[in-house]
C-alpha positions as a Markdown table, in Angstrom:
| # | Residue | x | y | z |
|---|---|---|---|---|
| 1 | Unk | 0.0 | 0.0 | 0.0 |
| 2 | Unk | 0.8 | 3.6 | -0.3 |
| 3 | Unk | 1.1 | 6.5 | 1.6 |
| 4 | Unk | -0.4 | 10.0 | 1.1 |
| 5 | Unk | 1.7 | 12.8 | 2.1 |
| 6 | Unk | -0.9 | 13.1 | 5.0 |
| 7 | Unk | 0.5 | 9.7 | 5.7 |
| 8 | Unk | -2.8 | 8.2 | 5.7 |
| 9 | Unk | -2.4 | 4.5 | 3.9 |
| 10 | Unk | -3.9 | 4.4 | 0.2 |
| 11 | Unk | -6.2 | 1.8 | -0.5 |
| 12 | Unk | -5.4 | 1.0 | -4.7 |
| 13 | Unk | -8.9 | -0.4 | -5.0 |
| 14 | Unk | -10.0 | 3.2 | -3.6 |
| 15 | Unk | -7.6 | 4.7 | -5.7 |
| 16 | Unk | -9.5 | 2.9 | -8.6 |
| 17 | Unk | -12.8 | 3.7 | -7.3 |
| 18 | Unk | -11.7 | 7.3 | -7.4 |
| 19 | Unk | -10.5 | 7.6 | -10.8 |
| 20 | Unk | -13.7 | 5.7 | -12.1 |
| 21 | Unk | -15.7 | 8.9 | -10.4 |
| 22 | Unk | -13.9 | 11.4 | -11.7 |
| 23 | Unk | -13.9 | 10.2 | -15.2 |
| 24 | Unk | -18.1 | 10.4 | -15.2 |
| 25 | Unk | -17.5 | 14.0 | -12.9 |
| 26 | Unk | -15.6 | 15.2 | -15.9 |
| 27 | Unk | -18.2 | 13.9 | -18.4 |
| 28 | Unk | -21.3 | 15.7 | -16.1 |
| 29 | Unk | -18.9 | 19.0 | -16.2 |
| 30 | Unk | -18.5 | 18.7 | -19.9 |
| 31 | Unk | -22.2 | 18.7 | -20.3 |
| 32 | Unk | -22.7 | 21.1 | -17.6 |
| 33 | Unk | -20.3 | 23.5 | -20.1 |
| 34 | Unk | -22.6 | 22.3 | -23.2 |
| 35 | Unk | -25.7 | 23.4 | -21.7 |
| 36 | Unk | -24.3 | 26.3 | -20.5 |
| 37 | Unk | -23.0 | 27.2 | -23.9 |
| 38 | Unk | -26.1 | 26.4 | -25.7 |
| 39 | Unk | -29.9 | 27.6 | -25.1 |
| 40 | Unk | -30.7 | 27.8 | -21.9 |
| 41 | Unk | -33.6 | 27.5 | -21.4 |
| 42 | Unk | -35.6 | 25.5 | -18.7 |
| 43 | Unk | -35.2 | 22.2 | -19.4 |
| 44 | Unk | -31.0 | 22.7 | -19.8 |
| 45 | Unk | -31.2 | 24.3 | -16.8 |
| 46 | Unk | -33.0 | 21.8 | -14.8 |
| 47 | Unk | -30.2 | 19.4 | -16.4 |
| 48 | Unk | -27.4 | 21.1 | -15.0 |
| 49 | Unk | -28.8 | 21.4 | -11.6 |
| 50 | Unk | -30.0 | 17.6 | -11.7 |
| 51 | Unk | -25.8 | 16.7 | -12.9 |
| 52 | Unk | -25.0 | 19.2 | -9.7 |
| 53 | Unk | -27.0 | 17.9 | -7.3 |
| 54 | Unk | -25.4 | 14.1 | -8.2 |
| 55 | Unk | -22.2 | 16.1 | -7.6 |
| 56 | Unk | -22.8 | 17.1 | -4.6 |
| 57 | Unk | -24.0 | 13.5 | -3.5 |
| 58 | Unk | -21.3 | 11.8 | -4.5 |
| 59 | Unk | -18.1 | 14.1 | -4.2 |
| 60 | Unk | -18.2 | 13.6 | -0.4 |
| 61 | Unk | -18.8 | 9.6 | -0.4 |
| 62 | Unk | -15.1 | 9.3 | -2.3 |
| 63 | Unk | -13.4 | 12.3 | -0.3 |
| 64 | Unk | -14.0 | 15.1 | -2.4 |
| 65 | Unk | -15.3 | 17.6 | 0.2 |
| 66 | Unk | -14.3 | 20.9 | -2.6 |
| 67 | Unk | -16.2 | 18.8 | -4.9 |
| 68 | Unk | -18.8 | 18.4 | -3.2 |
| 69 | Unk | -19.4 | 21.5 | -2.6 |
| 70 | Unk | -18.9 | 23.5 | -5.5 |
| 71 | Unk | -21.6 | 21.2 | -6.8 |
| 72 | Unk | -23.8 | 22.1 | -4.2 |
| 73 | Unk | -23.4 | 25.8 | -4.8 |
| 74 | Unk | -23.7 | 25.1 | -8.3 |
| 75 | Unk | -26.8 | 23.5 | -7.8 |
| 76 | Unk | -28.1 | 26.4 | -5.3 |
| 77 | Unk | -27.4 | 29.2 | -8.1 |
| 78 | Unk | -29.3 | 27.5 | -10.6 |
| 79 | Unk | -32.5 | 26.8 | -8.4 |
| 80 | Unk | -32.3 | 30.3 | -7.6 |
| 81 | Unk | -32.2 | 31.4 | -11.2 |
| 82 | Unk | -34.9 | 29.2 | -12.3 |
| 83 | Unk | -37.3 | 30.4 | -9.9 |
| 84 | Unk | -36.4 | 34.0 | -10.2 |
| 85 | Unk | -36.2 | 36.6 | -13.1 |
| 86 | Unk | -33.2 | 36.4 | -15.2 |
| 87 | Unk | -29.9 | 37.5 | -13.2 |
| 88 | Unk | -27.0 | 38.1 | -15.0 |
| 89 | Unk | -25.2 | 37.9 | -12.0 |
| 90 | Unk | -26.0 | 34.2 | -11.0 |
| 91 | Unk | -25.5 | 33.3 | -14.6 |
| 92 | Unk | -21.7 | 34.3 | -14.2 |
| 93 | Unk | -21.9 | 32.7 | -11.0 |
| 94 | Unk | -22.7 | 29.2 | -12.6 |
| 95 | Unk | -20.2 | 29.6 | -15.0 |
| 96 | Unk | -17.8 | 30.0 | -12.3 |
| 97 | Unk | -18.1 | 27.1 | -10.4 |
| 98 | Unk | -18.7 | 24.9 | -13.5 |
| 99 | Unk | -15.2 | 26.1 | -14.2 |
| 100 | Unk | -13.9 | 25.6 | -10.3 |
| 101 | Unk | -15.7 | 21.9 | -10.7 |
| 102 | Unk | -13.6 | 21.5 | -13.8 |
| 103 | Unk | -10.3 | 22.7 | -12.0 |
| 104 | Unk | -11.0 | 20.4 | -9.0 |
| 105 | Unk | -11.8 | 17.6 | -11.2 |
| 106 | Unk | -8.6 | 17.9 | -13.1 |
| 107 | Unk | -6.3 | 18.3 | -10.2 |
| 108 | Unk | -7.8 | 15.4 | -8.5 |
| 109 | Unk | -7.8 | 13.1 | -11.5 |
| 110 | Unk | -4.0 | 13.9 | -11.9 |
| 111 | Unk | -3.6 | 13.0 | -8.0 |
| 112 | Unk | -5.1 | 9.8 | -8.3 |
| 113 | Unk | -3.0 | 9.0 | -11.6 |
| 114 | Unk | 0.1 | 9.4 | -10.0 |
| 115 | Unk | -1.2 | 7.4 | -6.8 |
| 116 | Unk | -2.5 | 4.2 | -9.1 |
């Protein structure tokens, strides 16, 4: 087994289970960016919050606390939005943390590489 720099033992079958969830968390954040970049209207938006809110869920269960939530304000934006007037100020805020999920995503996923 290894060990973190925390010095906490890694489990390789963890390690595994972690890259296999950040693959799909990069897919849902690729989507995420297509809706954004397309029509936006309700149904993409309900979409994103839906791929946010399994985010937020499952983030946590394999460690991912910044994950987890960033999803979860993700998700909060978007509810707000779609049940208020249009805000152009929550629309930059979504594409922000679609783009902090991205960044998290990416610097995990090269973590767990070099741990595997």
């Amino acid at each position: 087994m290894q060990r973190a720099a925390s010095g906490a033992t890694l489990d390789p079958e963890l390690n595994e289970l972690r890259r296999e969830f950040l693959v799909e968390a990069e897919e849902k954040v690729r989507e995420m960016q297509t809706a954004l970049d397309g029509d936006r209207n309700l149904d993409a938006l309900h979409r994103l919050a839906y791929l946010a809110h399994q985010l937020k869920g499952s983030g946590g269960s394999y460690g991912y606390q910044r994950i987890s939530s960033d999803a979860a304000e993700l998700e909060k934006a978007i509810e707000t939005l779609t049940d208020g007037p249009p805000d152009q100020r929550l629309e930059t805020k979504i594409q922000q943390h679609v783009v902090s999920l991205r960044a998290e995503i990416d610097r995990r996923s090269k973590e767990v590489a070099a741990a595997l």
